[in-house]
C-alpha positions as CSV (number, residue, x, y, z in Angstrom):
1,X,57.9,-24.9,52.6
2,X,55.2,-27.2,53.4
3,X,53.3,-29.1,50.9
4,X,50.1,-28.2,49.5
5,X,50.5,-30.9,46.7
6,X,46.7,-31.9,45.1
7,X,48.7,-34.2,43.8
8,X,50.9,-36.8,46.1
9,X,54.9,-37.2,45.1
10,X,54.1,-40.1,43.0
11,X,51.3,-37.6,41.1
12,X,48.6,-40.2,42.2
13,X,45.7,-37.3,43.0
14,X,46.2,-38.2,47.0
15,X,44.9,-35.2,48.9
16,X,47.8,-33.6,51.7
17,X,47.3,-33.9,55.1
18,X,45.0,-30.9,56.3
19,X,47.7,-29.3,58.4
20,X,49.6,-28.9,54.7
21,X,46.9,-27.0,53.3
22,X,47.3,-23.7,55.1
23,X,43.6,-23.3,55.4
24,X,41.4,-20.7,57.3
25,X,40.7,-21.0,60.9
26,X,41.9,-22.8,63.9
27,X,44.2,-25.3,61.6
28,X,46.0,-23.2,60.6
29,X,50.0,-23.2,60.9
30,X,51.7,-20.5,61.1
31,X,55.0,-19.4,61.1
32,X,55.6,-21.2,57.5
33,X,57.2,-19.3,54.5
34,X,57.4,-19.4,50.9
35,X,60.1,-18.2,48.2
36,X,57.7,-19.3,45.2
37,X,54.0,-18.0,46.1
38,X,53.1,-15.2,46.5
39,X,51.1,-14.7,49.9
40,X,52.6,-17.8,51.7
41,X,55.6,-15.7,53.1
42,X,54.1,-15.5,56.6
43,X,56.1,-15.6,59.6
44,X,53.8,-15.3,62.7
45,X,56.4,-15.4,65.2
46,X,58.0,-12.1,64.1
47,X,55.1,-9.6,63.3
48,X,52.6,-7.8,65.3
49,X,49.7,-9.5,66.3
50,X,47.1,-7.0,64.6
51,X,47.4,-5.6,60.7
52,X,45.6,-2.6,59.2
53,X,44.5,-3.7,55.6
54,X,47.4,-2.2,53.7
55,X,49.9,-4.2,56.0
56,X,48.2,-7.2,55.2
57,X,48.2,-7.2,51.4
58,X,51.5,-6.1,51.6
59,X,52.6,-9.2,53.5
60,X,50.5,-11.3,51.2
61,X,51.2,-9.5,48.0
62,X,47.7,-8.8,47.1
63,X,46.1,-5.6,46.4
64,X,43.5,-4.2,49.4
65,X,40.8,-4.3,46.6
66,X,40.8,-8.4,47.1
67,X,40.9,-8.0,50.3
68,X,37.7,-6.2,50.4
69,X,36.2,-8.7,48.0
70,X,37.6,-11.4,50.4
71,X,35.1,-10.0,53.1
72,X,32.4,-9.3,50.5
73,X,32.3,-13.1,50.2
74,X,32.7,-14.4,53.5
75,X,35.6,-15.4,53.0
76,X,37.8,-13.0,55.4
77,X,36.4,-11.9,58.9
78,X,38.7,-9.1,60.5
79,X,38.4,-7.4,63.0
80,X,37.5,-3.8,63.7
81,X,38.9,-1.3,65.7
82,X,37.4,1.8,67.7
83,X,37.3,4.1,64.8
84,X,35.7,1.1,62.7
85,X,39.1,0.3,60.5
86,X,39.6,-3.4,59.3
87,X,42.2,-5.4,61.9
88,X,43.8,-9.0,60.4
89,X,45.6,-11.8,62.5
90,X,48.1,-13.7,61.5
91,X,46.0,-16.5,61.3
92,X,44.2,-14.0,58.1
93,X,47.1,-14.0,56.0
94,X,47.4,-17.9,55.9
95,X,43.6,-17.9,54.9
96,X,44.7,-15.1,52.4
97,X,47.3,-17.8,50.9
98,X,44.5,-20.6,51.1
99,X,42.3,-18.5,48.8
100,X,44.2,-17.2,46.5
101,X,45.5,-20.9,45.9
102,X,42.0,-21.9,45.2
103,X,41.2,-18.9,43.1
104,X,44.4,-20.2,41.6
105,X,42.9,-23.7,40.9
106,X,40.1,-22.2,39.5
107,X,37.4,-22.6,42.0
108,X,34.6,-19.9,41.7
109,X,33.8,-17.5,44.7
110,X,30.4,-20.2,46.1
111,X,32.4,-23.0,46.0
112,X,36.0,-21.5,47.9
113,X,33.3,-20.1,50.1
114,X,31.8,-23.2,51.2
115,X,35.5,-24.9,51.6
116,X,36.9,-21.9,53.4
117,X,33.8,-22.1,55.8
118,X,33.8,-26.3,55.8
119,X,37.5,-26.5,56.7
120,X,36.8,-24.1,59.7
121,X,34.5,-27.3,61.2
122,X,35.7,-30.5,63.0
123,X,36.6,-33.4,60.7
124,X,36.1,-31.4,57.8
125,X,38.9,-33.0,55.5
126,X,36.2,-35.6,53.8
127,X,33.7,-33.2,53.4
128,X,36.4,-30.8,51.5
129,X,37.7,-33.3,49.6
130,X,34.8,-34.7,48.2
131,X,34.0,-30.4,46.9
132,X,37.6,-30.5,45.3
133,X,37.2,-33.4,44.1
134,X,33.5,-33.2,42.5
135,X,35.3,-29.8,41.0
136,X,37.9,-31.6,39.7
137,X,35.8,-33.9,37.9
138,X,33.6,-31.0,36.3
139,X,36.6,-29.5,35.1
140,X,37.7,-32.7,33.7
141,X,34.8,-33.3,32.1
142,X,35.2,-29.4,30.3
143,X,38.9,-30.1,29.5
144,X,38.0,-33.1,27.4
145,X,34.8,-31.4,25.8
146,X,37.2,-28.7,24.7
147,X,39.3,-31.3,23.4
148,X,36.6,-32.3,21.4
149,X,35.9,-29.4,20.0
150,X,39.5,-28.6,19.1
151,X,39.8,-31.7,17.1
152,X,36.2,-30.6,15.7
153,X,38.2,-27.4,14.5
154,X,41.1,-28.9,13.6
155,X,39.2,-31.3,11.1
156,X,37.6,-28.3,9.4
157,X,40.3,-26.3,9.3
158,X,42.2,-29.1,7.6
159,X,39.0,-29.2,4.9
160,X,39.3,-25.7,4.5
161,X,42.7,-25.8,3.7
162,X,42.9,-28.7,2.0
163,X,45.3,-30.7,4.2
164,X,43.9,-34.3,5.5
């Protein structure tokens, strides 16, 4: 499996090399495959070049439903054929992988939007890694105002109950 690591072996925060990422568009390598994850089980070299919709989220392991909500948001572009039914490449099922990972992180639809269509551009990697990063800060900045709060509760919990 290739790496996708956010974080760097030593757990430093370095960002993997953009052929890692499995990303939408031209970058993207195929052929890679994935015991753990759902969706990264592609393997270009051995299935047809065109995939209805079912086929797809089959291979990926997601329902058609996000599919559909992928291409709602821009985020998937298929195909059509003559009678107007949705047609995937492989390259759409790494894409799939690359945005249910960032669902995953817990990116909101706008901002895996904007990656998914920055990454597609020449000498994106800066430009995407200054969005992940300015969203990991944000949800830094949440993780320790919940942490705040907890200890808030904790406190009057402990009045409550008499403890100290």
């Amino acid at each position: 499996m290739r790496s996708t690591a956010s974080n760097g072996p030593s757990g430093d925060g370095a960002v993997a090399p953009p052929t890692a990422l499995w990303p939408c568009g031209s970058r993207s390598a195929h052929g890679f495959k994935s015991d753990s994850e759902p969706g990264l089980e592609w393997d270009a070299d051995s299935d047809p070049v065109s995939l209805s919709i079912g086929e797809l989220a089959h291979r990926c392991q997601v329902s058609t439903r996000s599919l559909r909500y992928y291409e709602e948001q821009g985020l998937l572009l298929p195909s059509r054929n003559a009678v107007g039914h949705r047609r995937y490449q492989a390259k759409d099922a790494d894409c799939v992988g690359f945005i249910q990972r960032l669902y995953g992180a817990g990116l909101p639809s706008d901002l895996i939007r904007t990656v998914v269509q920055e990454w597609k551009l020449p000498d994106s990697a800066p430009r995407v890694e200054a969005l992940l990063r300015t969203r990991h800060a944000e949800l830094s900045h949440e993780v320790e105002e919940l942490r705040s709060k907890l200890t808030g509760l904790e406190a009057v919990l402990n009045a409550v109950t008499g403890n100290k």
